[in-house]
Structures are given as structure tokens and as C-alpha cells.
N, C-alpha and C positions, 0 to 999 in steps of 0.2 A: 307555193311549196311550203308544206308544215316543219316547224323543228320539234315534232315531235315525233317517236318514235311509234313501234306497231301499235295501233289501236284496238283496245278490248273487243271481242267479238261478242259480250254479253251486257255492254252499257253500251255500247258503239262507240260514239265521237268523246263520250266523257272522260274516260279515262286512258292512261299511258300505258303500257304492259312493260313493266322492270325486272332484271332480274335480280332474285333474292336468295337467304341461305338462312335455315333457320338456325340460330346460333348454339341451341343446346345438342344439336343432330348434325350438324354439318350437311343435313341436307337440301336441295338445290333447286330450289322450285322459281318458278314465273306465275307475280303476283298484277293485277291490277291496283293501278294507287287510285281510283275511285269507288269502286264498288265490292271492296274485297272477295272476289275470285280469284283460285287460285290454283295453279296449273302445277298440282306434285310430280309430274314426271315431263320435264321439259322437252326431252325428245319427240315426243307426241307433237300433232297437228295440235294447235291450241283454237280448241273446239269446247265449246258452252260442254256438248257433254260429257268432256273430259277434266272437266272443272270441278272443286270444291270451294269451299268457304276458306278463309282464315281461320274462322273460331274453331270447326271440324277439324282440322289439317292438326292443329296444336293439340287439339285434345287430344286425338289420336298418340302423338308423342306422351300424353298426361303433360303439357305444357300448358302455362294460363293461356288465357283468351288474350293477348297485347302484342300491339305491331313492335314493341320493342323486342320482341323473340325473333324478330327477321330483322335481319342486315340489308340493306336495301343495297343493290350494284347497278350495274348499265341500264339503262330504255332496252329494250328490244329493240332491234331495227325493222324498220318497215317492211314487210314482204315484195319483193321487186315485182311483184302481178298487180300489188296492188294499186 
């Protein structure tokens, strides 16, 4: 049994999926901490093609490109199917 939370569905076993907020928007997204993917609308299935980058995501706001613009919170928990 892993202590690690939901696993990324676009690196697979590499990375964790956290949830995050980006600090100049207060908006609320689910980030992978290995391969920056990142899931703007956390409601969604978190599905590759529901995915963007980090670097996309900030520009979008006209934020720089740096993980310090997201506040990092909880792992995601595992999906009980899986």
C-alpha cells in the first residue's frame, strides 16, 4: 500500500497530484509535482486531455512562468477504483 496520493495520469507512477491555488488569482487548480500538468478546473475527471502546463496556465493570468505563484495544499487522494 502506497503513501502516496492520486497518481498523475500523464507521467503515470512519477508523480503525486496536489492540490494548489495560484496566489495572485485565488484560483484553484490540481497540479502534478513531477511533470508540470495541470488541471484548471478541478471538478473535471482529471484526464491528460483536460490538462495544461504550468507555464500556459500563468501566462494566461500574465503571471511569470514560477512554481512560486502556486501555493501548494493536500495530495489528491487516490481514486477508490483504483
Amino acid at each position: 500500500m502506497s503513501a502516496h496520493g492520486m497518481q498523475c495520469p500523464t507521467c503515470d507512477e512519477y508523480g503525486d497530484l496536489v492540490h494548489a491555488t495560484v496566489r495572485q488569482t485565488g484560483q484553484q487548480v490540481i497540479v502534478c509535482t513531477e511533470c508540470d500538468f495541470v488541471w484548471p478546473h478541478p471538478e473535471q475527471d482529471i484526464d491528460p486531455a483536460h490538462a495544461t502546463d504550468v507555464a500556459s496556465l500563468l501566462a494566461q493570468s500574465g503571471l511569470d512562468d514560477d512554481w512560486d505563484e502556486l501555493e501548494l495544499g493536500a495530495r489528491v487522494p487516490p481514486s477508490p477504483t483504483a
